[in-house]
C-alpha positions, -999 to +999 in steps of 0.1 A: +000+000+000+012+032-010+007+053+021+035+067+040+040+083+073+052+118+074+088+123+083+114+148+096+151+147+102+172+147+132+207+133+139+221+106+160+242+111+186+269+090+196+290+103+226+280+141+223+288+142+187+265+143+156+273+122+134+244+102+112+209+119+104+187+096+104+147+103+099+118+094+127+083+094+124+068+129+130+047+134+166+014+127+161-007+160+167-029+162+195-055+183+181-075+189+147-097+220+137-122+222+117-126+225+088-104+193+087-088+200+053-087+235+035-080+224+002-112+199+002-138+216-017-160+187-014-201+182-008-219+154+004-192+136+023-187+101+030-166+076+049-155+043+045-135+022+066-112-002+049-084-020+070-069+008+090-075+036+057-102+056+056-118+063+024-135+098+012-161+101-014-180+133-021-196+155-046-167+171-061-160+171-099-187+174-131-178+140-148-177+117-122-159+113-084-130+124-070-117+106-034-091+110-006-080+086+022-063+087+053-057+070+083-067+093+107-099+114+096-079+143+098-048+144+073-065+132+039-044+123+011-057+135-027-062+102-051-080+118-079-104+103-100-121+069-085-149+068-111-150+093-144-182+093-168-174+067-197-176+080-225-207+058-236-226+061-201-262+063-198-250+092-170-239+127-182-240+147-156-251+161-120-230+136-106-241+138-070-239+120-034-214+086-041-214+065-016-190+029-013-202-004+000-180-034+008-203-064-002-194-101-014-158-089-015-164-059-045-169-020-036-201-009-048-203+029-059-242+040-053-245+077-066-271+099-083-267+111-120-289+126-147-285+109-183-306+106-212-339+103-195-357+141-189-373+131-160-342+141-141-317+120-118-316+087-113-301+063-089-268+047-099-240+018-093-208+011-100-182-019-092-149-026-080-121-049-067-108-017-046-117+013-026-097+035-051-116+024-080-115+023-108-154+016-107-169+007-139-206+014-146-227-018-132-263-007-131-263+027-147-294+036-138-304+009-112-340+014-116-362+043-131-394+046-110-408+079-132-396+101-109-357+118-099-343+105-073-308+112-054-290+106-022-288+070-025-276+050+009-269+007+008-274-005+043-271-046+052-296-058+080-296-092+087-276-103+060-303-086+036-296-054+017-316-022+016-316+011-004-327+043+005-327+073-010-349+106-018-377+110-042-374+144-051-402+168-070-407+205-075-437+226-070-437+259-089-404+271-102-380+272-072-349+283-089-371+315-099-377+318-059-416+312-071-420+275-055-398+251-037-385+217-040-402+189-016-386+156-010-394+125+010-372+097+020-381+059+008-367+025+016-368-003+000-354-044+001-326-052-025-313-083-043-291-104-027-266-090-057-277-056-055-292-056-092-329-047-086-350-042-065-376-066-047-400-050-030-430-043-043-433-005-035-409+019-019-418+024+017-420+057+030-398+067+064-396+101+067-412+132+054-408+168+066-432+174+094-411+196+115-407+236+115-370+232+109-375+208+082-403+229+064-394+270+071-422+286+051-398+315+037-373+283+021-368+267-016-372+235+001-397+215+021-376+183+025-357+155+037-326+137+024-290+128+025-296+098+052-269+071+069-283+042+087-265+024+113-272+006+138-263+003+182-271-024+199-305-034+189-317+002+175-315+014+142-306+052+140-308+071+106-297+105+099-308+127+082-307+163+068-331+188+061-343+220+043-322+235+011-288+226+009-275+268-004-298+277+030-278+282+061-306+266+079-296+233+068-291+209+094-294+168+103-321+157+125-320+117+131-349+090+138-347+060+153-367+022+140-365-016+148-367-026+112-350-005+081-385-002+067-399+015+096-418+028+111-391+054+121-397+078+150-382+113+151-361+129+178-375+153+198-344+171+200-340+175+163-321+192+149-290+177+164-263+202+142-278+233+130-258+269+117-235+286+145-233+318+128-209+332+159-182+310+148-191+309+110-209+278+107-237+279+079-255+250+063-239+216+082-256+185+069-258+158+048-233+131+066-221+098+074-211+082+103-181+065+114-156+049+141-125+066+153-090+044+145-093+024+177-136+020+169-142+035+209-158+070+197-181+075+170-176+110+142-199+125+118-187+137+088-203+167+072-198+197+049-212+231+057-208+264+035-169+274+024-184+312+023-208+314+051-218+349+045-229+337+007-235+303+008-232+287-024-223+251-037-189+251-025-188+231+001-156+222+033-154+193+054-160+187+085-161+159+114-175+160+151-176+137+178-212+118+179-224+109+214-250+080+226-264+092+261-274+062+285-309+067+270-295+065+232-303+101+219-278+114+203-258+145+207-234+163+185-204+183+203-202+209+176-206+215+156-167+231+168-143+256+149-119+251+181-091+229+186-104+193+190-089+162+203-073+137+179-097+109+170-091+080+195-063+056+184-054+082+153-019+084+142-001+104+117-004+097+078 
């Protein structure tokens, strides 16, 4: 594996004298601010675990997806291109939201793309003998229901696989500010091989309800961008909420015994919301995952490079994700402070 600790040089001493330089490893820092990168434009993030390498994915390039890694969800190392547009895809553009599964030893990239079809995006999947690609199209789209979809997520239950994502629709002409966008989150069962889907009809899990998830003055009365994992014997999703260029963006979570529901919202929603004191606008869509050592749990999230003019450029961030004895969840952030190290992280 390509992946190299950073060094520096010192000397060896041998009876007072100097005489060989040698190179150590560099002290691993103690700390980590966010934004955890500031050369990571990068929208939509999310995490994979692989070995002891972490693996970015996010919405980052026109033709396809960029990725990064690193081994301790701070220091993230550039790889370039995991999956480009071929040049005879059914996908053109909007390439939006990848996410990586490891399943029956291939990685499968689920992302959201529009193509030939002018009924807008469509979920899609690519495949894999590796984390860092290349993915080839697989089932490009996986499925075309009649309406767009995006913000695809693969969860495993029981040794069955699920897919969830957001059906999306438009009421007026939002990008005219003269309607808004509305979108609900649906589940549904998968193919043991991830090919098609099985279930009869999507079920529905969450839709906005809640005055932070449906501000009358918005572009968007919606839900989206949801991880599922699971504690013990709960299932949590997250989710976010509102328009993603609206500093009100934030990630709410529900909780369910089954992936198909029915999933109960917190009352504490939102759980990460704007901090406009410390130039926060806009934190959402995320993913969850395990510090080095697997003893604290993160979220990963972008939020708005340009707070005071929000726009699609996104930065990264992570914050530490806290079950209370009664299993709510609490986000400590989100921070723009020094932050202990993820536990068990070393240098790259």
């Amino acid at each position: 594996m390509a992946y190299f600790k950073k060094l520096y040089l010192t000397h060896l001493l041998i009876g007072g004298l100097s005489l060989l330089p040698i190179l150590l490893p560099a002290p691993t820092p103690s700390h980590y601010t966010n934004p955890v990168s500031d050369s990571i434009f990068v929208a939509d993030p999310f995490v994979l675990q692989h070995g002891e390498i972490y693996y970015l994915y996010g919405t980052s390039a026109t033709d396809g997806f960029k990725a990064w890694k690193s081994a301790n969800l701070v220091d993230w190392e550039a790889m370039g291109y995991v999956y480009q547009r071929p040049e005879n895809s059914w996908a053109t553009q909007s390439f939006w939201a990848p996410e990586v599964i490891h399943y029956q030893d291939k990685f499968y990239l689920i992302f959201s793309a529009k193509g030939t079809n002018p009924n807008g995006l469509r979920i899609c999947t690519a495949v894999s003998d590796s984390p860092e690609g290349p993915f080839e199209d697989w089932r490009v789209p996986l499925f075309d229901a009649g309406y767009s979809c995006i913000d695809a997520h693969l969860f495993v239950y029981q040794d069955r696989p699920y897919l969830f994502y957001e059906m999306v629709g438009v009421v007026g002409e939002p990008w005219k500010d003269k309607g808004y966008f509305k979108g609900t989150i649906l589940g549904c069962e998968l193919s043991d091989d991830l090919s098609q889907i099985i279930s009869d009809e999507p079920t529905i899990c969450v839709t906005p309800t809640e005055p932070w998830e449906t501000p009358k003055d918005g572009r968007a009365i919606s839900v989206e961008g949801m991880t599922v994992f699971m504690l013990d014997s709960t299932l949590y999703m997250t989710y976010s909420a509102n328009h993603y260029a609206d500093p009100r963006y934030g990630v709410g979570y529900a909780t369910a015994t089954h992936p198909l529901g029915s999933w109960t919202k917190s009352k504490r929603n939102p759980i990460l919301a704007q901090k406009p004191s410390i130039s926060v606008s806009g934190p959402g869509h995320n993913s969850i995952i395990r510090s080095p050592n697997g003893e604290e749990l993160f979220i990963v999230y972008h939020s708005h490079a340009n707070p005071e003019n929000p726009s699609p450029q996104r930065i990264l961030n992570i914050d530490r994700l806290v079950v209370e004895p009664d299993g709510q969840l609490q986000v400590i952030g989100p921070t723009r402070t020094p932050q202990p190290m993820p536990s068990g992280a070393t240098s790259n």
